[in-house]
C-alpha positions in Angstrom: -9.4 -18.1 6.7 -6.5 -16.2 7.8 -3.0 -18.5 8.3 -0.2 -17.2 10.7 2.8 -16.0 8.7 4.3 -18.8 11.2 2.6 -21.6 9.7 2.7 -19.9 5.7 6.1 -19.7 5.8 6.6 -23.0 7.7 4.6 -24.6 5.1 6.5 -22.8 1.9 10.0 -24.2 3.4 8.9 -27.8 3.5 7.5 -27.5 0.3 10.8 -25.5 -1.0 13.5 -27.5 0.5 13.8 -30.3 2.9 14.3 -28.0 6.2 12.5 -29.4 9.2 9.5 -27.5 9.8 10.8 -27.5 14.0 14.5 -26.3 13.1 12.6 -23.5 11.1 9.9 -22.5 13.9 12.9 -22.9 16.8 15.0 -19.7 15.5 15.2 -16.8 17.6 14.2 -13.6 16.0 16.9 -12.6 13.6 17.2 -9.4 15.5 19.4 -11.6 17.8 22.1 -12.4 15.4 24.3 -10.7 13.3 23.5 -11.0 10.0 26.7 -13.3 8.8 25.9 -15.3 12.0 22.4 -16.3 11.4 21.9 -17.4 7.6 23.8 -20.8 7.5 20.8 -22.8 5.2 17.8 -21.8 3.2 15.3 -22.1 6.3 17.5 -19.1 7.9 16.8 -17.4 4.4 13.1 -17.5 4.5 13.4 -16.4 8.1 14.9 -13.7 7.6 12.4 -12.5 4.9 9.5 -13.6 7.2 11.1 -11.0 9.6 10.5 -8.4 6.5 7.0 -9.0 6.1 7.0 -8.6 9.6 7.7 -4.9 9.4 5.6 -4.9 6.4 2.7 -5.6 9.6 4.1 -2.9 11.2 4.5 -0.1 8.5 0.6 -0.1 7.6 -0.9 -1.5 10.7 -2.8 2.3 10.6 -0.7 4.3 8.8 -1.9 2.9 5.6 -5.4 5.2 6.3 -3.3 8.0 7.7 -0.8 8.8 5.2 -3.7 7.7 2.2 -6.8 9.0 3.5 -6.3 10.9 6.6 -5.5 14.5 4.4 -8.1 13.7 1.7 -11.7 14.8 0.9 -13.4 11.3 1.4 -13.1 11.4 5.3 -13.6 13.3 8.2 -12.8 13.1 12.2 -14.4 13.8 15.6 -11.2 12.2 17.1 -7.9 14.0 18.4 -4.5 13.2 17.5 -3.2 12.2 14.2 -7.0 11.8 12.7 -7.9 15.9 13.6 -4.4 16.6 13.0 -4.6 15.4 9.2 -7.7 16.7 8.7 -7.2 20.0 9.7 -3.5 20.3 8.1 -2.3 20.7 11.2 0.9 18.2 10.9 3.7 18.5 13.8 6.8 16.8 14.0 5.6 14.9 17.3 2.5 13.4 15.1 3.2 10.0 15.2 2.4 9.3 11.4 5.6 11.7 10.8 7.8 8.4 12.1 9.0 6.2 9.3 11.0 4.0 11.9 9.4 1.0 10.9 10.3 1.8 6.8 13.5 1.6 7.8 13.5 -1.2 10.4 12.0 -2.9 6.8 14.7 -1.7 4.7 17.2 -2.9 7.5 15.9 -6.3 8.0 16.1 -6.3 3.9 19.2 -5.2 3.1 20.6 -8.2 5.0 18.5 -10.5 3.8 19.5 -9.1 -0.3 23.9 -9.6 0.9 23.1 -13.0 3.0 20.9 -14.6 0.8 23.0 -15.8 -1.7 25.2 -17.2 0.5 23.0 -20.1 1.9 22.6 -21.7 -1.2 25.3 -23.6 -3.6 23.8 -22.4 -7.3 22.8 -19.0 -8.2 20.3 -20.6 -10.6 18.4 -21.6 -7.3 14.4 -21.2 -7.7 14.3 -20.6 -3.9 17.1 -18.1 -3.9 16.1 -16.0 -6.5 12.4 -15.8 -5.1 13.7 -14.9 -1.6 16.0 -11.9 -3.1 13.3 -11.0 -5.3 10.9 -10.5 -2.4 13.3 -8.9 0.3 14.5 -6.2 -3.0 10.8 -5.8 -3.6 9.2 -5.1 -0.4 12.9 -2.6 0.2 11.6 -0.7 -3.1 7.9 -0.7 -1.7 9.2 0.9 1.6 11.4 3.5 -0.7 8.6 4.3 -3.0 6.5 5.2 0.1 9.1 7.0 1.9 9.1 9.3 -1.0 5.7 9.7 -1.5 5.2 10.7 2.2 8.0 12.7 2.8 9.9 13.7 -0.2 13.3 13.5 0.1 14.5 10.2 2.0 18.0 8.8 3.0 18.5 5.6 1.0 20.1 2.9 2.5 20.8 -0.3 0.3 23.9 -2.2 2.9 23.2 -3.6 6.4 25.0 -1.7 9.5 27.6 -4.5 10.6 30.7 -2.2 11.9 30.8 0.3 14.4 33.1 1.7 11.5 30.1 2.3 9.4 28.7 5.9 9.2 25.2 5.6 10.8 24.4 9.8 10.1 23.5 9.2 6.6 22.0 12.5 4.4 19.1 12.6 2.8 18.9 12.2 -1.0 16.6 13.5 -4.1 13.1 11.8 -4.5 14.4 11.4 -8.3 16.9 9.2 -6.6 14.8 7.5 -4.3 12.0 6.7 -6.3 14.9 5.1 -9.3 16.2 2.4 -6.9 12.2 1.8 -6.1 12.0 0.9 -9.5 14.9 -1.2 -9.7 13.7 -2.7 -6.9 10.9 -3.2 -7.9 11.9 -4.4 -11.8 14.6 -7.2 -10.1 11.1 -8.2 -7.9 9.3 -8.5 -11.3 12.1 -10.2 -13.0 12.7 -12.9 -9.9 9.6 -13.5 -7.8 7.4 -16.5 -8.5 4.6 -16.2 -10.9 2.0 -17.4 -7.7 2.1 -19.4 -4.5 -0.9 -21.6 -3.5 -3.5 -21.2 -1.8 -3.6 -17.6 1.1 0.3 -17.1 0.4 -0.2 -16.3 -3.3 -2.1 -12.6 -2.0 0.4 -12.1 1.1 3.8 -12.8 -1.0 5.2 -10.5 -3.3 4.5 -11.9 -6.9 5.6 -10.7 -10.3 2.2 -9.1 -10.5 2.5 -7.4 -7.9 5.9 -6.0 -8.2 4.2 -5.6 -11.8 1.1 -3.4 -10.2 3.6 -1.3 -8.0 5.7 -0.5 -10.5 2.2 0.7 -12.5 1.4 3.2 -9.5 5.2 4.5 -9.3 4.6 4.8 -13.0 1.6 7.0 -13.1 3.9 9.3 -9.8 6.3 9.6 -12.2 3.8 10.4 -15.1 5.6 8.0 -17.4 2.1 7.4 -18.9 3.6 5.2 -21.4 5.2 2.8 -19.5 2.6 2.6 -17.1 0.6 1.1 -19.5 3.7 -1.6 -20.2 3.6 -2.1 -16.6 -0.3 -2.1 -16.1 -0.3 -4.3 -19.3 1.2 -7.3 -17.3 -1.2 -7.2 -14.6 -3.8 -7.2 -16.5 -2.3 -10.0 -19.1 -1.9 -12.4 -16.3 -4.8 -15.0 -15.9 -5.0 -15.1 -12.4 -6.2 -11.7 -11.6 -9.8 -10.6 -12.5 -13.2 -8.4 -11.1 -15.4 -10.2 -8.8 -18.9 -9.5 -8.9 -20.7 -6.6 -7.2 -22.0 -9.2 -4.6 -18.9 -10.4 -3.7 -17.4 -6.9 -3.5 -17.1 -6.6 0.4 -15.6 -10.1 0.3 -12.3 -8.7 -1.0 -11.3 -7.2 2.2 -13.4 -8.9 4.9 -12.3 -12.3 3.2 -8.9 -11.7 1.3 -7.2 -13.6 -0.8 -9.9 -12.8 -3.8 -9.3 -13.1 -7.3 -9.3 -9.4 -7.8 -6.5 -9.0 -5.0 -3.3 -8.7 -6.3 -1.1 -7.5 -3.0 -2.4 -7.6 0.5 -0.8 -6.8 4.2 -1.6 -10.2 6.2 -2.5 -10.3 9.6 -4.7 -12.5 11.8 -5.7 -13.2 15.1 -2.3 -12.6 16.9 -1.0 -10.4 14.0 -3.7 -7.7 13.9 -4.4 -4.1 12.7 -6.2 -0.9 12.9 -9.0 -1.3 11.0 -11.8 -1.7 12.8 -10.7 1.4 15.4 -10.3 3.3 11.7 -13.3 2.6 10.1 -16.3 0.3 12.1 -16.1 1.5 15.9 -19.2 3.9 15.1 -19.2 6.9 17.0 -15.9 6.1 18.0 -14.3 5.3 14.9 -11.5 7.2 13.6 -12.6 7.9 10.1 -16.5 8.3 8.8 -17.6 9.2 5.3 -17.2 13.3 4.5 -20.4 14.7 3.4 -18.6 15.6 -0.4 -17.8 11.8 -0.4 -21.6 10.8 0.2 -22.5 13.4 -2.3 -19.9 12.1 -4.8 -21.9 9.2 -5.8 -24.2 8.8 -9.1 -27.5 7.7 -8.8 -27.3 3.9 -8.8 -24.2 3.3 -7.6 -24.3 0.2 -5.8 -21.6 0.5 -4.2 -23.0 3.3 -1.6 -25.0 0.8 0.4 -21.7 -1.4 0.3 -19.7 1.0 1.9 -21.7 2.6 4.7 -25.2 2.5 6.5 -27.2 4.5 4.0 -29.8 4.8 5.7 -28.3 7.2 8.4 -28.5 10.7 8.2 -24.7 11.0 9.7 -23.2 7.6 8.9 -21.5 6.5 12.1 -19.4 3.9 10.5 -17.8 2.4 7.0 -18.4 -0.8 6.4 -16.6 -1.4 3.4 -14.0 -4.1 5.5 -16.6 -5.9 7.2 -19.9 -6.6 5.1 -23.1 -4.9 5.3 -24.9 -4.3 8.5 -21.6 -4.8 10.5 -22.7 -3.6 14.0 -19.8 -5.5 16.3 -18.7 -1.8 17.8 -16.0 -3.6 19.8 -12.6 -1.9 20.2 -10.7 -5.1 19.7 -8.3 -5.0 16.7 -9.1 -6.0 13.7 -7.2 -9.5 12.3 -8.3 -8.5 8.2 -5.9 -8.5 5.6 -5.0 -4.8 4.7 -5.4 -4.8 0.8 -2.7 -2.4 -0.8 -3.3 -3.2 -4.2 -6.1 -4.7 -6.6 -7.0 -5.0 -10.1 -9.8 -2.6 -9.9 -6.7 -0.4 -8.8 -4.7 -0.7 -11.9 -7.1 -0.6 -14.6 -8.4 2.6 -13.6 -4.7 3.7 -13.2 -3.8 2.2 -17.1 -7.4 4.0 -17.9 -6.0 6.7 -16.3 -2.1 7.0 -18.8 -4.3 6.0 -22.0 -6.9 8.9 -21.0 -3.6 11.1 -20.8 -1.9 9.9 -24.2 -5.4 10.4 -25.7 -6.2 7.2 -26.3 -9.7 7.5 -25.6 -11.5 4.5 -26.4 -9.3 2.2 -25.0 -9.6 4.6 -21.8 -13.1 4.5 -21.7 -14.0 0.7 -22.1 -11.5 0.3 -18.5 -13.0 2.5 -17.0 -17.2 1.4 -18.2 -15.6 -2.2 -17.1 -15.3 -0.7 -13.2 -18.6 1.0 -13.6 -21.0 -1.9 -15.1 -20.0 -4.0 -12.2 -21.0 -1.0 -10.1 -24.7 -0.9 -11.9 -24.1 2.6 -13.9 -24.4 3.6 -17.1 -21.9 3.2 -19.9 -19.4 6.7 -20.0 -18.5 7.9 -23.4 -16.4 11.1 -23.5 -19.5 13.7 -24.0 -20.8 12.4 -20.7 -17.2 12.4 -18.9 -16.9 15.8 -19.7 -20.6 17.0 -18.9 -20.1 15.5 -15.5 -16.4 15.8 -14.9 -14.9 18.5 -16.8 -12.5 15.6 -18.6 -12.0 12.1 -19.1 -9.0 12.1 -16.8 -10.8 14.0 -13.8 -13.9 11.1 -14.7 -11.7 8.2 -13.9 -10.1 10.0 -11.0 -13.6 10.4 -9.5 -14.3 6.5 -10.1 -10.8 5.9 -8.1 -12.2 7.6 -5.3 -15.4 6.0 -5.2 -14.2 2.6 -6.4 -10.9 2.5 -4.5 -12.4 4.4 -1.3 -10.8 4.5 2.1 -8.0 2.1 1.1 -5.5 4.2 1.1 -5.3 5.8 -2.6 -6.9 9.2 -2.2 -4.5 11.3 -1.0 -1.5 10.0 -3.1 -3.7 10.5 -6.0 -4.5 14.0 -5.7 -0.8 14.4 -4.9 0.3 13.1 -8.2 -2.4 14.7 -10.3 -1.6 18.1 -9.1 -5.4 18.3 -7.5 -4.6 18.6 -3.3 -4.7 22.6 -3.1 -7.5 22.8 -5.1 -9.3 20.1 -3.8 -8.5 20.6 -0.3 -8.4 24.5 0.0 -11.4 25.2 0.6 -11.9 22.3 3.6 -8.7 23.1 5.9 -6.5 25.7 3.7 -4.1 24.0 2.2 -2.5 26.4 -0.1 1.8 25.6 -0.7 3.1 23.0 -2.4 6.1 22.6 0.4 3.1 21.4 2.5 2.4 18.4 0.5 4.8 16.1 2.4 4.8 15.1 5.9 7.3 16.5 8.5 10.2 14.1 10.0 9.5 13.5 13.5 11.8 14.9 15.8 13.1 12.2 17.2 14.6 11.2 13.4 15.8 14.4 13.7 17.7 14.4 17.1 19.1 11.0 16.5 20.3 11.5 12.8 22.0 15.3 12.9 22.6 15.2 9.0 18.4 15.4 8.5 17.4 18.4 8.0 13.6 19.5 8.4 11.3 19.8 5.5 10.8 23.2 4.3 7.4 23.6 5.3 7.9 22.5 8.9 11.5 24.7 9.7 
């Protein structure tokens, strides 16, 4: 059952402080006040990192599949816009997955949550306190380490605009840069945030598993194989997380909240999301598998019949987020938890840094753990390298099988150097410049210290 952030957060105050749930529900949206003039007590301090998961809705409503799948080999499109646009490396400045507005309306509504914070509460040694800053500094480096990924070279902005004295045309500064304070974001997150929450919170607030699991992926960017694998190693230490079974797969994203999940985008009802207009719309979705994907699989996989209709020719739809034999073609949005990161996710990503520091076993038995739960046979190295060319390029292919269509693909062929090669041959890819999306022009006009990416000049 999906709560209302309303009611989660509601419920998290009462049980972190004695704020009345009413005085809580009554604020105005804190993009009415200044900053100093709206956090006066701890309920004004969850507020205002409510409002950041907010934006957190916003940022991957759809983007999620555009900027992770929409330029990758597991998809293709019959739709205009963005979706044909992607797909045929055709990216414009007016496309409107080149905005990244609502990053930085996240990294706004942050950065005055991280100076206001500590100012509601009497003792820095406050449980509350330290768990609100380590969420609003976490979900800022989440935004920065995305940024980068997408675009490359990103302004970073770590102090809220108060002063018409402030300089609002900031630069643009190095992804080395960018993707450091993402990590010390991220490490204060992992250092600060609560170990769980009960009951649907503990998947839709950030915990130190999942800052934990984030900084694993900005890790394995970075190739810092080694302390990936520190990273990973906490994930995959900490008791709470662990594989469901094959029959419960689908249940991870059409349910939430799973065991396996470490990290997910909540929405419900009222708060809702692109999925089904992505994925289960038929005919009219956005997405449907490529033909390489539906040849990608082994024999036995049981995963296909999980993921789409096998049984047609051209599958219409992917059913992954909504159970086998989902058939409700309505255009209605979609009120499913967006799942951005799971444990499947990071063992095949510490498989992945051991694979590369050749430690093999170790490698191999996460990566046979991933593939016994999908009914295949055991991998040893011989057979990775008969089918795959290498271990590494093996676990990769189980990523985009295991991990399909929720938002991995792309980045991963990114970081392993494999886009051009891979994508080539389907819409010409061919320079590295192209890699990263272009900054819409409306960035542009309003900020005149940007400056285009290469590629797009």
């Amino acid at each position: 059952m999906k709560l209302s952030f309303k009611y989660i957060i509601a419920a998290f105050v009462l049980s972190a402080s004695n704020t009345s749930c009413s005085s809580f529900l009554d604020k105005e949206p804190i993009s009415n006040f200044s900053g100093q003039g709206f956090y006066k007590k701890p309920a004004d301090a969850q507020a205002g990192v409510n409002g950041i998961y907010n934006s957190l809705q916003s940022v991957f409503r759809i983007n999620f599949a555009y900027w992770g799948e929409g330029r990758a080999d597991n998809v293709t499109t019959r739709h205009s816009g963005d979706p044909f646009a992607l797909q045929q490396n055709n990216l414009t400045p007016i496309i409107n997955s080149a905005r990244w507005d609502n990053f930085y309306t996240l990294i706004s509504r942050a950065n005055y949550a991280i100076k206001y914070i500590p100012t509601v509460f009497e003792s820095e040694d406050s449980a509350l306190r330290n768990q609100l800053l380590g969420q609003a500094r976490g979900l800022r480096g989440l935004a920065f380490f995305y940024l980068t990924r997408i675009w490359g070279d990103v302004p970073i902005i770590l102090e809220p605009y108060e002063s018409i004295d402030q300089n609002l045309f900031v630069e643009r500064n190095s992804q080395a840069d960018v993707l450091k304070q993402a990590e010390e974001d991220l490490l204060f997150a992992a250092s600060n945030c609560a170990d769980n929450y009960t009951g649907d919170r503990n998947r839709v607030f950030l915990t130190k598993g999942a800052a934990y699991a984030f900084l694993t992926q900005l890790a394995m960017w970075e190739k810092q194989y080694d302390k990936a694998v520190g990273y990973a190693d906490k994930v995959l230490d900490d008791s709470q997380f662990s594989l469901v079974s094959i029959s419960d797969w689908n249940s991870i994203f059409n349910k939430g909240a799973s065991s396996e999940s470490i990290f997910e985008v909540g929405y419900n009802e009222v708060q809702t999301n692109s999925l089904r207009v992505l994925y289960a719309l038929g005919s009219d979705s956005d997405y449907v598998p490529s033909s390489k994907f539906i040849a990608s699989f082994e024999e036995g996989d049981l995963r296909k019949n999980l993921i789409y209709d096998v049984k047609e020719v051209q599958p219409r739809k992917i059913w992954k987020f909504f159970g086998v034999g989902f058939n409700d073609e309505s255009p209605d949005p979609s009120g499913n938890n967006i799942v951005l990161t799971r444990l499947a996710d990071i063992m095949l990503l510490k498989a992945e840094a051991l694979s590369n520091l050749n430690q093999t076993d170790e490698s191999l038995t996460l990566l046979n753990n991933i593939r016994r739960r999908a009914g295949l046979a055991i991998m040893d190295l011989e057979v990775a390298k008969n089918l795959y060319g290498d271990l590494t390029s093996a676990i990769l292919h189980e990523r985009s099988i295991e991990l399909s269509f929720e938002g991995h693909r792309w980045f991963d062929l990114v970081r392993t150097g494999k886009a051009i090669n891979t994508m080539n041959p389907l819409n010409g890819l061919s320079d590295e410049k192209n890699l990263v999306w272009p900054i819409h022009e409306n960035a542009l006009l309003r900020n005149p210290k940007l400056n285009q990416n290469e590629f797009y000049k």
